[in-house]
N, C-alpha and C positions, 0 to 999 in steps of 0.2 A: 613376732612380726615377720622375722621370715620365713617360717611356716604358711604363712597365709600367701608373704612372695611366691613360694614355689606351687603353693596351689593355684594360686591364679594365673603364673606362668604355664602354667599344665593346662588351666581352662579354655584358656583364650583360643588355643588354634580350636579346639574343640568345638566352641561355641562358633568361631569365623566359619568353618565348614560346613555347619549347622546352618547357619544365616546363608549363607553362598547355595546349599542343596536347596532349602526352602523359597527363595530369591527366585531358581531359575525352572524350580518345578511352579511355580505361578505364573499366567501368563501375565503382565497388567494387559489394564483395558485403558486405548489412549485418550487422557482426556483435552480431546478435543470440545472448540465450543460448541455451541450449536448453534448463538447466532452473536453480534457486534455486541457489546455493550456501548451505551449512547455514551459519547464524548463527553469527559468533563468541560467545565464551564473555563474558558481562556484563565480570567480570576483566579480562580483554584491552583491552575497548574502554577500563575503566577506566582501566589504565596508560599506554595509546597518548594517552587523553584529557587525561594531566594530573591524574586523579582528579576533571576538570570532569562529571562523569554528565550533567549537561542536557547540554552542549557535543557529547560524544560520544552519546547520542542523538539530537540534531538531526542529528549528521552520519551517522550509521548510517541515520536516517530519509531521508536526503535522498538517500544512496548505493541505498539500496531503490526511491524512489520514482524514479530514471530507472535503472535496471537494466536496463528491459527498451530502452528508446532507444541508436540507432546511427544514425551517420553523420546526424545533424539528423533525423532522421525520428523520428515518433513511434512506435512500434510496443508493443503489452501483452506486458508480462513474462507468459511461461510458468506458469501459476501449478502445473502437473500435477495432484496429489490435492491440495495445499491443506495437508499437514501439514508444509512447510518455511516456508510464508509464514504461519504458526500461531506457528512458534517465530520466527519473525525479530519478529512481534509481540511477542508477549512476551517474549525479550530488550529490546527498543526502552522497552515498557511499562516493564519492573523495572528500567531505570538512573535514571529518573528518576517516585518515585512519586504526586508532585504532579500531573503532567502530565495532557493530554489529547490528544499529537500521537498516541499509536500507535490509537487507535481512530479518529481523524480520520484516519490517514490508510488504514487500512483502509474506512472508511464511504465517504468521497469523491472520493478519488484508484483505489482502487482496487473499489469498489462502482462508481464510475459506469461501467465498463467489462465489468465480471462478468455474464454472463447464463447462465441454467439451471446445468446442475452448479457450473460457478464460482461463482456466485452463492451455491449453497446452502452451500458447503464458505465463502465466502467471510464468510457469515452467523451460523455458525457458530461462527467464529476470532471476529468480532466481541461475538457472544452472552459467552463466554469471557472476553474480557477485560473488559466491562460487568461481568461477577459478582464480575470480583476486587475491584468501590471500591464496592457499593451501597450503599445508596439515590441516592449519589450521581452514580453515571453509569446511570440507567434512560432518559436520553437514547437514547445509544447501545444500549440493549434494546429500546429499540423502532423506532428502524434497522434494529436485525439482523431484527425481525421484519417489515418492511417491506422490507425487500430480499429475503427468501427469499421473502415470497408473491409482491411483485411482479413483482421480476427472474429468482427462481428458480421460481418456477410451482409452491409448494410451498404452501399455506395450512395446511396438517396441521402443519409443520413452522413455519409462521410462528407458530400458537397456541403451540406447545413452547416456543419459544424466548421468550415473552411469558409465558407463563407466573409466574414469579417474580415479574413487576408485580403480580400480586394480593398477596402474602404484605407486600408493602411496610409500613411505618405509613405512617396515613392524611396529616401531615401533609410526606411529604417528597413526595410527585408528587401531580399534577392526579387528579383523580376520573379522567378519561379514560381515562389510561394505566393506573389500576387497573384499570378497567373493559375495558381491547383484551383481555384475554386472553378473556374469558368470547366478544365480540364476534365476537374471531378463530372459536372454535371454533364457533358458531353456526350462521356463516358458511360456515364447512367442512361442519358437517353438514346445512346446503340444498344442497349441490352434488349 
């Protein structure tokens, strides 16, 4: 038996080296997707979760937000048209309706990287889920309208999606934000 010890003490760096030359002489190929997979059913995640709804939307949010990462590298999930990464939101959004991770994490994880079309489809998905909780997320409604004009080169579409700020009562948002919509479209019509 210890015969075999000292052989295999001998082997091993051998063999690690061997695995370490082979490792760095391959390149891999990263696998990335290529496009969303459709959002599981709320249900699902519910049972999988323990019936925890916050627990399984953090982990549904957090399985989303490195989706599109492989092999250590950072790389943007595929977003295509925008109407799979619409419903993986609002799956995310309706497990747990207290929350504020699925527009955060549409606004900031995935806004900071969206420009022109993505952006706009991106602004949109956001606009959407701002409307399901108002007054109280006109935060995120004026995100969505600051991402489409900004990132998405769209002002026409920035006023649209601002819009509903005016209709607010006057004491649940700042004067301002009642006021962006009128400002947006102004703004559009000097162009």
């Amino acid at each position: 038996m210890r015969r075999f010890a000292r052989a295999l003490a001998g082997f091993a760096p051998l063999a690690c080296g061997l695995l370490l030359m082979f490792g760095a002489a391959a390149s891999p190929e990263p696998a990335h997707p290529t496009a969303l997979p459709p959002p599981p059913a709320p249900e699902a995640v519910a049972v999988l979760s323990l019936d925890d709804r916050a627990g399984g939307q953090r982990a549904l949010a957090l399985w989303l937000q490195n989706a599109g990462e492989a092999t250590g590298r950072v790389a943007p999930l595929p977003l295509g048209d925008g109407e799979r990464l619409a419903l993986w939101l609002a799956v995310i959004d309706g497990l747990a309706p207290g929350s504020e991770l699925a527009p955060a994490l549409a606004a900031l994880h995935f806004g900071a990287a969206a420009r022109g079309p993505a952006a706009r489809r991106l602004a949109r998905a956001l606009a959407a889920l701002a409307q399901t909780r108002l007054p109280g997320r006109w935060p995120w409604l004026v995100h969505a309208a600051a991402l489409a004009g900004d990132r998405g080169g769209d002002r026409a579409l920035a006023a649209a999606l601002a819009r509903p700020l005016a209709d607010l009562p006057a004491g649940d948002l700042p004067d301002w934000a009642r006021r962006l919509p009128d400002a947006l479209s102004r703004k559009e019509a000097l162009r």
